[in-house]
C-alpha positions in Angstrom: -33.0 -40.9 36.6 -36.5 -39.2 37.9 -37.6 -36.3 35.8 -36.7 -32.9 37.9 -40.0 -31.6 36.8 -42.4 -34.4 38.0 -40.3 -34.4 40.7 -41.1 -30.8 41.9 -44.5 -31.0 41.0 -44.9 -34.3 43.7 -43.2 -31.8 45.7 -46.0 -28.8 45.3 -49.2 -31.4 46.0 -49.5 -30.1 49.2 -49.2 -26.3 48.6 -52.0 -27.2 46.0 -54.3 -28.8 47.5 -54.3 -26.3 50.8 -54.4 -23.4 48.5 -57.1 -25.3 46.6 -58.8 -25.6 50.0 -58.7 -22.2 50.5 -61.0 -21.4 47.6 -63.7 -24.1 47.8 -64.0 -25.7 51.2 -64.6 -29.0 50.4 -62.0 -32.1 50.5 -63.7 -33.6 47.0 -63.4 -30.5 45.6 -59.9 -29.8 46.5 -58.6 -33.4 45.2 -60.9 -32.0 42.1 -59.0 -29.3 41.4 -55.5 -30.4 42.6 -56.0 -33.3 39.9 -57.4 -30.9 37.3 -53.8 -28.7 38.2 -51.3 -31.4 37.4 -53.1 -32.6 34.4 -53.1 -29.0 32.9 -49.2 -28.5 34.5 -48.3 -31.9 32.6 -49.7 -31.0 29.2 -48.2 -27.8 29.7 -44.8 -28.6 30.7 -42.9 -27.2 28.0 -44.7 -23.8 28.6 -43.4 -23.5 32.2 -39.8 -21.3 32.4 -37.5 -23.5 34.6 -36.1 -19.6 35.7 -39.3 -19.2 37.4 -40.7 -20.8 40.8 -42.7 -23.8 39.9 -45.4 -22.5 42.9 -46.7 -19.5 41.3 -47.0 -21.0 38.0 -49.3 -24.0 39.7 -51.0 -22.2 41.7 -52.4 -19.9 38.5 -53.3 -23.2 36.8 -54.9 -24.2 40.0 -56.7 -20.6 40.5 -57.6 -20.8 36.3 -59.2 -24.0 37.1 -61.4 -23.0 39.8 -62.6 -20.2 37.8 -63.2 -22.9 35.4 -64.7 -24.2 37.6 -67.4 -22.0 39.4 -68.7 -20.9 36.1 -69.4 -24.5 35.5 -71.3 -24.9 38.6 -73.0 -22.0 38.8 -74.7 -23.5 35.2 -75.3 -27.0 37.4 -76.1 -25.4 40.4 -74.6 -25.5 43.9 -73.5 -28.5 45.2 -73.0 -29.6 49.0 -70.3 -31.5 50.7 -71.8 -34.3 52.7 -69.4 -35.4 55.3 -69.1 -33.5 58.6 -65.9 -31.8 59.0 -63.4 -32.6 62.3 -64.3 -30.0 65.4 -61.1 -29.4 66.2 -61.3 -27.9 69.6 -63.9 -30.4 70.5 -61.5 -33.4 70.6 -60.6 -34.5 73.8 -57.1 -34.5 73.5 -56.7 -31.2 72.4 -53.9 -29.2 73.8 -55.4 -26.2 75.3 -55.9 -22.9 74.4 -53.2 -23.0 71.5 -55.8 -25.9 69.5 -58.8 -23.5 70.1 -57.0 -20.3 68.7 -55.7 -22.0 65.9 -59.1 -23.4 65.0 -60.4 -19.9 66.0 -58.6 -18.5 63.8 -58.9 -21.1 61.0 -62.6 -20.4 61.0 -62.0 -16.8 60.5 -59.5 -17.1 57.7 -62.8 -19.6 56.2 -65.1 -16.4 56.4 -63.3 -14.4 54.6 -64.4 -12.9 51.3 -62.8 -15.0 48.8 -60.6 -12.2 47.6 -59.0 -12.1 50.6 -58.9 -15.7 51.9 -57.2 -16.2 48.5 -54.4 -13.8 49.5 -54.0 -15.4 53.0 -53.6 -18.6 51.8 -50.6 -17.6 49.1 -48.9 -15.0 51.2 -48.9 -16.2 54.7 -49.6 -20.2 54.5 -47.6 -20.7 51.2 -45.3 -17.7 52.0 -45.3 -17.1 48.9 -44.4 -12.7 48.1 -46.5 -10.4 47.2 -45.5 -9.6 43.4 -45.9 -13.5 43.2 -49.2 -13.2 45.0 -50.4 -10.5 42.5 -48.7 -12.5 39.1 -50.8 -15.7 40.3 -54.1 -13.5 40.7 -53.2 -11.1 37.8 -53.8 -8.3 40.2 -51.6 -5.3 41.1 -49.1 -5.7 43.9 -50.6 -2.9 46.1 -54.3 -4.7 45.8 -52.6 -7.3 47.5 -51.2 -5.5 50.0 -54.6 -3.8 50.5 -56.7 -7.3 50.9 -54.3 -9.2 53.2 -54.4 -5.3 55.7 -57.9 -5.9 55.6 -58.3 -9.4 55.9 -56.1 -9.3 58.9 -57.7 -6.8 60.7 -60.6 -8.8 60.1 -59.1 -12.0 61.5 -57.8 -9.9 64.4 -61.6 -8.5 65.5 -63.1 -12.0 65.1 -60.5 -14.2 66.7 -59.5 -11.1 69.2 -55.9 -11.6 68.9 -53.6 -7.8 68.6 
């Protein structure tokens, strides 16, 4: 009989490594950290409270490790990501307008301030709540509330969409 725990945590590997995205921009990276994540989660298992959503409690390991993780580099150095990524709206079988906005809009969400892009990414790609939000990035509910406002207006002036 599978373990219900390994079992949600398979489950989660996608939530991680967008979120994960989200923070670094880079594909190695992201597998990096999403690796670092379930390492830390698995040695950890008997700390996580079954009564609790498995999400937020990953994706504060996964935030804990990129902290980690920038302080590390900024010792090293920064490093660059070598392989080009996909132009979206320049494929040639893109489906209109709908592919541009969307990668539009993608690009804006990447230009974020990291504060913000963080929020994004939890509240309205992993749909996550705000007092869920604010427990993963130990922040107070109405500081999220604040960045995603301004984040979105932001999105809104450089994508143009009301």
């Amino acid at each position: 009989m599978p373990d219900c725990f390994h079992t949600a945590l398979t489950e989660k590997l996608p939530n991680l490594r967008r979120f994960a995205l989200s923070l670094c921009r880079t594909a190695h990276v992201a597998d990096d950290l999403v690796q670092i994540t379930v390492e830390r989660a698995l040695v950890a298992r008997n700390s996580y409270d079954p009564a609790s959503r498995i999400e937020s409690w990953l994706f504060r390991i996964l935030k804990n490790a990129w902290i980690d993780m920038t302080r590390k580099q900024k010792v090293r150095g920064q490093e660059l990501d070598i392989h080009d990524e996909p132009d979206l709206a320049g494929q040639d079988n893109h489906k209109g307008d709908t592919r541009l906005m969307v990668a539009n809009v993608l690009e804006a969400v990447e230009k974020l301030p990291l504060e913000q892009r963080e929020v994004v990414v939890l509240v309205c790609f992993e749909e996550l709540s705000y007092a869920e939000a604010a427990d993963i990035l130990e922040i107070p509910k109405g500081t999220i509330m604040s960045r995603l406002s301004r984040a979105r207006t932001a999105i809104a002036a450089k994508t143009g969409i009301k």
